[in-house]
N, C-alpha and C positions, 0 to 999 in steps of 0.2 A: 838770646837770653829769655828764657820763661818769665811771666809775669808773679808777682808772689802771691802767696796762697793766706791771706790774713781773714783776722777779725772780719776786716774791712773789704773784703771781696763778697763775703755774704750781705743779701738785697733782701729785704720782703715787701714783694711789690702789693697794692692794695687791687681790688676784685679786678677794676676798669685796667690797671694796667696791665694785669695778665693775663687778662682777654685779649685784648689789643697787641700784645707781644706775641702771643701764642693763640691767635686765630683758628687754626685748625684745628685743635684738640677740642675744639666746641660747636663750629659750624660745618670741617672738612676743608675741602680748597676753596680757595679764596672766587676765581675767574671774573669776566665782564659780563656774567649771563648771557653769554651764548651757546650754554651748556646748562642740561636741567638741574644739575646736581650744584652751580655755582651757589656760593653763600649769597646772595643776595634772597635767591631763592628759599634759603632752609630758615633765614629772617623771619621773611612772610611764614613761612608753615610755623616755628617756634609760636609766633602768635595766634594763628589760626588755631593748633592744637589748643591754647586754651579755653580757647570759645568753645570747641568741639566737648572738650570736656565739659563744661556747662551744660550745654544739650542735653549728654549723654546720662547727666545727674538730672534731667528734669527739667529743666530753667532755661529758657527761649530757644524757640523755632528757627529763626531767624538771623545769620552772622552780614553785614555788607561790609564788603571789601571794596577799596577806591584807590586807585591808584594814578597820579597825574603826574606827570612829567616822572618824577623821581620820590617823588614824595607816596607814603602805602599809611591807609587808611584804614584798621581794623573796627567794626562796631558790632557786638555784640549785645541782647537780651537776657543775659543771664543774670544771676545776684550782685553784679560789681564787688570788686574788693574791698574790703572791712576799710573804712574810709583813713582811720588810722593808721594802716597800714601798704596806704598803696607805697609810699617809698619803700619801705622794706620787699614788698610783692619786684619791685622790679631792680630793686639795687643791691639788694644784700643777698649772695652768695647761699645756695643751702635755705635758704627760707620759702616757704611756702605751703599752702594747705595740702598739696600733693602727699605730703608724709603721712597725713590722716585717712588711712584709706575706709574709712565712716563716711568720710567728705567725698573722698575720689576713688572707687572703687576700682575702676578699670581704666584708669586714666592712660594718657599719649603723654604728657608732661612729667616724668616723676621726680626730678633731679633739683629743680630749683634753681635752674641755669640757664632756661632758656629767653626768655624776658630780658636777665640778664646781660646774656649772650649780646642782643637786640641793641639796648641799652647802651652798650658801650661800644659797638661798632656802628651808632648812628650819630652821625651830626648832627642831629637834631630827632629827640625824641620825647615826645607827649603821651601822659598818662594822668586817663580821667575818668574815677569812678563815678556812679550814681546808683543810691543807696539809700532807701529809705526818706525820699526825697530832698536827700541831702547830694550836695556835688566836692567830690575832692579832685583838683588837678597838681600836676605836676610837669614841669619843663627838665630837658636835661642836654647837655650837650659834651659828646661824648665821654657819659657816663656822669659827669656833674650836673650837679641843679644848677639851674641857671633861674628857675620861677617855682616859689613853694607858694601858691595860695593856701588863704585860708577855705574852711568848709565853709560851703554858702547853701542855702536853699537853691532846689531845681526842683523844676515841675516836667524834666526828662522822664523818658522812661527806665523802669532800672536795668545797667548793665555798665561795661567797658566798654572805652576808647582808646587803644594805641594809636599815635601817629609817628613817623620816624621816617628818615629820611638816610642809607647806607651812607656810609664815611667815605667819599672820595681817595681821603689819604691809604683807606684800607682797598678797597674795590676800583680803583682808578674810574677808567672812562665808562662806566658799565652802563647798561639799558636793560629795562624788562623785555623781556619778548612774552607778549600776553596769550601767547599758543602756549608757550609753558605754563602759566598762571590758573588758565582755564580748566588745562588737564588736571593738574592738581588739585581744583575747588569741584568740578566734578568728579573726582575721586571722593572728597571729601560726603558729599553728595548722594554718591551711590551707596556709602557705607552705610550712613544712615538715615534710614528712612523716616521724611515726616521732614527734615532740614529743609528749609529753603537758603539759598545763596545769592545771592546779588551782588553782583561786579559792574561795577562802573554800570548801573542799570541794566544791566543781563539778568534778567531771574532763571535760574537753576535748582530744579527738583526732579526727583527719580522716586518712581513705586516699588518698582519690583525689583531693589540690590543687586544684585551681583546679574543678572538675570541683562538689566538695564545696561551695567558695564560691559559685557561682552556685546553685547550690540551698539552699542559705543563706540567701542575701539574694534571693532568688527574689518573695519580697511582693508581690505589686500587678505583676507581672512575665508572671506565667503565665497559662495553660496557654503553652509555647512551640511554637513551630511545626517543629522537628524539633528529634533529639536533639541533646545541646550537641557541637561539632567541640571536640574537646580536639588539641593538638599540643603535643610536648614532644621538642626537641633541642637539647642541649649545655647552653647557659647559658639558655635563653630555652622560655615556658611560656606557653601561653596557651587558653582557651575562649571560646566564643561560640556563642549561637543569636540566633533573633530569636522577639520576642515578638509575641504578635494583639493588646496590649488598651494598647501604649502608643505615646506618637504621639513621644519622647523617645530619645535615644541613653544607655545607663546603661554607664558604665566602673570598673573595679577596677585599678590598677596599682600594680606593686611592685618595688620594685629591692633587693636582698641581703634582702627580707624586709619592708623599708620601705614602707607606705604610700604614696604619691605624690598625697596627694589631690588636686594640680593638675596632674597629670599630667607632663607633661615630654617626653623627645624619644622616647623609647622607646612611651607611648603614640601621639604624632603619626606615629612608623612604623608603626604596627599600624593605624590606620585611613586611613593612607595603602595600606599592603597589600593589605588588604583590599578597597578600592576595586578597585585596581588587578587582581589579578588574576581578581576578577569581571566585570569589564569585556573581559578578555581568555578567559576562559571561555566565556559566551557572547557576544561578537564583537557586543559593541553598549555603544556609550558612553553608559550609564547617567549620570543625571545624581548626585553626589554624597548627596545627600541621601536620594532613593529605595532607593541600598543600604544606608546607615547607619540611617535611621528604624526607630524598635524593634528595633533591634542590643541585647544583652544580654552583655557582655565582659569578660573577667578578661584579666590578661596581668602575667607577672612577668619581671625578668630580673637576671640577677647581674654584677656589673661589677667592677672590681681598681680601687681609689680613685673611689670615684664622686663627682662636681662636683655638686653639688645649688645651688638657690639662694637657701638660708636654712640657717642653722644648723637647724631647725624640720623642714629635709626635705621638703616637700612636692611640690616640683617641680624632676625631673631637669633639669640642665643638658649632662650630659655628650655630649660628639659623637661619641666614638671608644669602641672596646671597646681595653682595654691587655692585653697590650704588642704586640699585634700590628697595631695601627692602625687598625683596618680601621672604617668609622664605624658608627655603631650601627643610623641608617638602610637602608643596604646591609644590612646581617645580617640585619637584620626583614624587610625585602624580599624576599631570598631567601629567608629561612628559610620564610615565612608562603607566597610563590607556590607554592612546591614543595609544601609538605604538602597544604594547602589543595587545591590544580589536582587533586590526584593522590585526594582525600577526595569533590571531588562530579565525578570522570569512575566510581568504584570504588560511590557512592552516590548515583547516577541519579535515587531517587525523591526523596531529600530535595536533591539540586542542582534540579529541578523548581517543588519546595515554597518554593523560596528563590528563583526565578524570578519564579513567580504573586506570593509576597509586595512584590518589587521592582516589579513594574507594578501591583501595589492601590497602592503608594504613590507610582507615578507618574500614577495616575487621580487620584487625593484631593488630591494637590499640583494638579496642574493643575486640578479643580473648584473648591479652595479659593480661588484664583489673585484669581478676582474681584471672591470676599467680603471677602480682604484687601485689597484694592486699595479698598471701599466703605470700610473699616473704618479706614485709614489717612485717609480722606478727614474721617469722623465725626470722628477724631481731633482733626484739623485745627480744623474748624470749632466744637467744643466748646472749642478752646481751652486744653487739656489745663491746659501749664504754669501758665495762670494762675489756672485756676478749681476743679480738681481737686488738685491737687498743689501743693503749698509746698515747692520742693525745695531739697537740702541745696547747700554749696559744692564738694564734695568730687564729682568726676565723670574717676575718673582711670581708668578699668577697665583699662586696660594695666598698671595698676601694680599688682599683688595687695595690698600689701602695707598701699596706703591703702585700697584697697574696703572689707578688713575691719572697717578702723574705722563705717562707716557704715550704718544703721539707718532703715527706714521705718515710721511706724506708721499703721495701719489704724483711722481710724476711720469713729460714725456720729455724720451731724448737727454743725451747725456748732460748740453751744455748748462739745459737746468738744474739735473738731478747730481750737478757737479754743482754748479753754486751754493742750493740747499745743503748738498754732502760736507761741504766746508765751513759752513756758515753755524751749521748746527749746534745744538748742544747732545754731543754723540753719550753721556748718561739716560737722556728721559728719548728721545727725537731719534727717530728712523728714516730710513728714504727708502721707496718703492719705484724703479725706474720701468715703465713700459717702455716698447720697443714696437712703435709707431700706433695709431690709433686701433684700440681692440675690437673685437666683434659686436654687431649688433646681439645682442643676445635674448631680443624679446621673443617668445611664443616659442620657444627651443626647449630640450628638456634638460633635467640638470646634469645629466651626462655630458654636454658641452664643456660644462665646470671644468671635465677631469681631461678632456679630449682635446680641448683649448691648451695651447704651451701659456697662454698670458694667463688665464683664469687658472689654471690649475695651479702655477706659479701664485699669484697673487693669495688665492684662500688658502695655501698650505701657509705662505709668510704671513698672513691674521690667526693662523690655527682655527679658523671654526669649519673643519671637515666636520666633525663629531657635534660639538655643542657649541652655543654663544659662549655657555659657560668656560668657554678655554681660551676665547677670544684673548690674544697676547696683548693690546690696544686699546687705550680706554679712546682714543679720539682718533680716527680714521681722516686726514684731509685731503679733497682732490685739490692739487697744486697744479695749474694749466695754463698755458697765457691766456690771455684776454683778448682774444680774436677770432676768429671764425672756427680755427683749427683747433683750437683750444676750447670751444667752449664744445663743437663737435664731441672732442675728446670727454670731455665733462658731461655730458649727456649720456654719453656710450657707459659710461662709467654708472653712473644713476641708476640707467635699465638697470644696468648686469644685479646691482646690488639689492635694488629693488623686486627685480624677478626672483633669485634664489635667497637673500639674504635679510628679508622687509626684515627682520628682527634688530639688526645694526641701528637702521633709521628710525626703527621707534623708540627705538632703546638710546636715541640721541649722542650716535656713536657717529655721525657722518658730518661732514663740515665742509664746504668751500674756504681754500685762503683766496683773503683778497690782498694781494698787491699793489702800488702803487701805479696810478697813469703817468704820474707826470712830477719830477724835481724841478722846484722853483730855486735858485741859490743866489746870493753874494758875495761878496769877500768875507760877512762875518757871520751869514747864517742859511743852512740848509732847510728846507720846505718839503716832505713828501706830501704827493695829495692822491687822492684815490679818485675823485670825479672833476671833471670842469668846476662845479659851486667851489670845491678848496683851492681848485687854482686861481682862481679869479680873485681870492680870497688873499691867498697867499701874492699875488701879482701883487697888488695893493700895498702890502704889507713890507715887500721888499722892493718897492719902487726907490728908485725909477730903474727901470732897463734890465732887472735879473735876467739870469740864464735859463731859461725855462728847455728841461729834458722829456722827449717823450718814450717811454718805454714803450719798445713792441711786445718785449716777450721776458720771463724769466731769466732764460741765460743771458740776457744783457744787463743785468742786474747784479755788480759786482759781488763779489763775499760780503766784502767786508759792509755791504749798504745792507744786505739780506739778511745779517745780524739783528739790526732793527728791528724787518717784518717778521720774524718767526723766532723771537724772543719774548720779551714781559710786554712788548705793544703788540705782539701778534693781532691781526682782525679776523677772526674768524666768523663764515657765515654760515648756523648749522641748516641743513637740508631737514625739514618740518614735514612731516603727513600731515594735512589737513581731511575734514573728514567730509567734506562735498562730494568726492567720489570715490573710488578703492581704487586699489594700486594699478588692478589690470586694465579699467578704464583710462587713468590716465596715463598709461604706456600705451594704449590703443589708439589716444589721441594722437598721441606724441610719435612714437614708433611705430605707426602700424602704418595699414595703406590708404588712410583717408586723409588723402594728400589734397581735394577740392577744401575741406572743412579746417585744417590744416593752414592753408593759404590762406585764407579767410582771415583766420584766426590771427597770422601774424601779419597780413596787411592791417588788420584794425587795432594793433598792438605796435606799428611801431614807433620808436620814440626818435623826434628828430633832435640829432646832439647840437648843442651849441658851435657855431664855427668854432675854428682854430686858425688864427694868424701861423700859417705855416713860416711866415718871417722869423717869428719868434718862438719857432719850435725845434730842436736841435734833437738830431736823432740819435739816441745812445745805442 
């Protein structure tokens, strides 16, 4: 019997509650932050953007960010909020100076949401202006006040203070991972120049913008093949070289300071420019690809109201630069043909260098031509869909919004890639079975990709033969056991991805699952634990004399327990670039033949485990 359709079925919920009902429609997914894009994450930026905006109008050098246990500490130098009005600045729906673009001309905040957003998915959230050396605070806990002081005298300097703390009930077990946090404030950083940042006492400043970030994020990128073309007029900013060691397009773009991690139109004009006036340089119609492969590019631009198309930001929508019309395409166009034309007629040797690079990757495209053509063929006849791959429902890649949802895991051997297959949720979750451990694949070239039955199988079932951009997968996890052969496997797995596909791992597409070691139980309650510290923990807790199970490997790990790990508690550990070395040194480490240095390395690395009463360990 249907439920009835009254008066009384209709709700209007007030700002906080439909925030907190409808989470995504203002932060994106929710996750633990072990993923860049997780809401705890777009928190912090929602605040940061308004400091950033302060700067950008004039009004302090300087934002410190703090972060301790769980608790995120924004402080900024700018004017502070009209003291009257900090509760409305952060509680009321639609309010804010962003409207007045007098006030905010190129602002990152436009909405009046974001604070908000903040606001009511914190257990606890602090706002305190200082203002004409007056101090206005406020307490709130999720989304209500909990503390209105009055305005008092301060002898601070003027600006804002967020403090807040993510809602448990909304983000469950989550943790910062401050590899993520960093990237993002030096992003912030590089945009604009003259900012200083401070995290947790890190000072962070950049001179030369975009210039600065490509040597940044430089990793698994270089040595480059000439020096990087920087150009910068009016609103719009941008660099580029091309790299020898990758066979991948890598892009950085920004709009008022913004991120754009799915780029938008403003990128699609820059590698449409790009094209283009190469083409007309040297007076020969290169085939697309050949001038983009191993491209290495930043590009930012500033725009008066920009259409984005997610609360979240990610990917420009806007077509026109305001108020003067004119669309954003044409501005990129121009802007990039003139600079560019006039950068390699003025620098001869590296227009040259960037010639020879465009016909190596019109040789290798056409040598590969045939091995792809074999390799699509294998495909076929292995029968990919049915015997490799248990794919998920979800197959929308036009739609960003659903890819995300969606996760493949890697395993080996059926008896795992059988419990994962059953345990799954077969709408968002996929399974990828190898069939026994794959090839070393360091220092090989990427014709192995196609020539390999595992690797050619595995990049056709992610689709990025062609682009990241078709990538079917927003989260890639290696699923392996936990023991010598497993973790082997997991290494082998890292090269491969690492030598032809570093764009995955920086693009925070790769993950380890972790699994539990060991089930603690009694007659009225189950324990998984993932290290000795939780079992010892859980021992205690379920004393006296539980069942303690030790897992060797995946497939001993029934369905219906495996529901658990790779459901809403899934633990995912994502796989991080740090930037101490590039990608090829540390595969040279790791994979190559400096097997004395090697040795070394994990004689003085390793860790001795806590015993185990094998009395009291039962082997599942």
């Amino acid at each position: 019997m249907s439920a009835e359709y009254t008066e009384d079925s209709i709700r209007s919920l007030d700002w906080k509650e439909h925030i907190r009902l409808r989470p995504g429609m203002y932060i994106g997914k929710l996750g633990d932050g072990s993923s860049q894009d997780d809401g705890i994450y777009v928190l912090l930026k929602e605040i940061i953007d308004n400091s950033i905006d302060e700067f950008v109008m004039g009004h302090g050098n300087t934002i410190e960010v703090t972060i301790s246990d769980r608790e995120v500490s924004v402080r900024d130098f700018g004017r502070g909020m009209p003291l009257g009005k900090v509760d409305a600045c952060v509680s009321k729906i639609n309010t804010g100076a962003k409207y007045d673009s007098k006030v905010f001309k190129k602002a990152v905040g436009l909405n009046g949401v974001g604070s908000k957003a903040v606001n009511a998915l914190s257990q606890y959230f602090k706002a305190q202006s200082i203002r004409e050396n007056k101090t206005k605070l406020i307490e709130y806990q999720r989304g209500a006040v909990t503390k209105d002081a009055k305005i008092v005298s301060s002898d601070e300097k003027t600006g804002t203070i967020i403090s807040f703390i993510p809602d448990t009930e909304i983000f469950g077990n989550y943790k910062y991972l401050f590899e993520y946090v960093e990237e993002m404030l030096w992003n912030y950083v590089f945009l604009n120049n003259g900012l200083t940042i401070v995290f947790n006492g890190q000072k962070m400043q950049a001179k030369n913008g975009l210039i600065d970030l490509l040597e940044h994020n430089l990793n698994g990128n270089g040595p480059l093949l000439y020096p990087i073309v920087h150009i910068t007029e009016g609103d719009f900013e941008c660099a580029f070289s091309h790299s020898s060691r990758t066979y991948s397009e890598e892009y950085y773009s920004f709009v008022n300071g913004q991120h754009t991690t799915s780029g938008g139109t403003h990128q699609n004009a820059f590698k449409e420019a790009i094209v283009k006036t190469i083409r007309e340089f040297f007076n020969k119609d290169f085939e697309t690809n050949d001038i983009r492969t191993s491209i290495f590019a930043a590009m930012s631009i500033k725009v008066q109201e920009p259409i984005f198309e997610s609360q979240t930001k990610t990917k420009l929508g806007s077509q026109y630069i305001e108020p003067d019309g004119q669309t954003i395409r044409n501005y990129i166009h121009d802007l990039v043909k003139r600079n560019l034309d006039n950068y390699l007629h003025i620098n001869s040797e590296d227009a040259e260098i960037l010639h020879r690079k465009i016909l190596q990757n019109e040789k290798e495209r056409k040598d590969m031509a045939g091995i792809k053509k074999l390799a699509r063929e294998s495909v076929k006849r292995v029968s990919l869909h049915n015997k490799k791959l248990r794919d998920c429902r979800i197959h929308l890649n036009s739609h960003h919004e659903k890819r995300l949802e969606t996760t493949i895991f890697i395993t080996e051997g059926d008896s795992a890639s059988g419990s994962i297959t059953k345990s799954r949720d077969v709408k968002t979750q996929a399974v990828f079975s190898l069939k026994g451990k794959p090839l070393n694949s360091y220092g090989l070239s990427k014709k192995i990709v196609y020539q390999n039955e595992e690797f050619n199988l595995l990049q056709s079932a992610l689709n990025i033969d062609e682009s990241m951009d078709d990538l079917r997968y927003n989260n890639i996890v290696v699923a392996t056991d936990a023991d010598v052969d497993g973790m082997h496997i997991r290494l082998l797995l890292l090269t491969f991805f690492l030598q032809f596909y570093p764009d995955l791992v920086k693009g925070g597409h790769l993950y380890i699952l972790q699994t539990p070691l060991f089930r603690v139980r009694n007659k009225k309650e189950t324990l998984y634990c993932y290290n000795d510290n939780e079992r010892n923990n859980a021992i205690d807790k379920l004393k006296p004399n539980p069942e303690i199970t030790r897992f060797k490997g995946l497939g001993e790990i029934s369905p219906s327990e495996f529901k658990h790990f790779i459901g809403n508690n899934i633990r995912l550990e994502p796989v991080i670039l740090k930037g101490e070395s590039t990608i090829n040194e540390t595969l040279e480490f790791y994979m190559g033949k400096n097997t004395p240095k090697r040795q070394e390395f994990i004689i003085n690395n390793l860790r001795v485990e806590e015993s185990v009463n094998l009395d009291d360990v039962k082997v599942a």
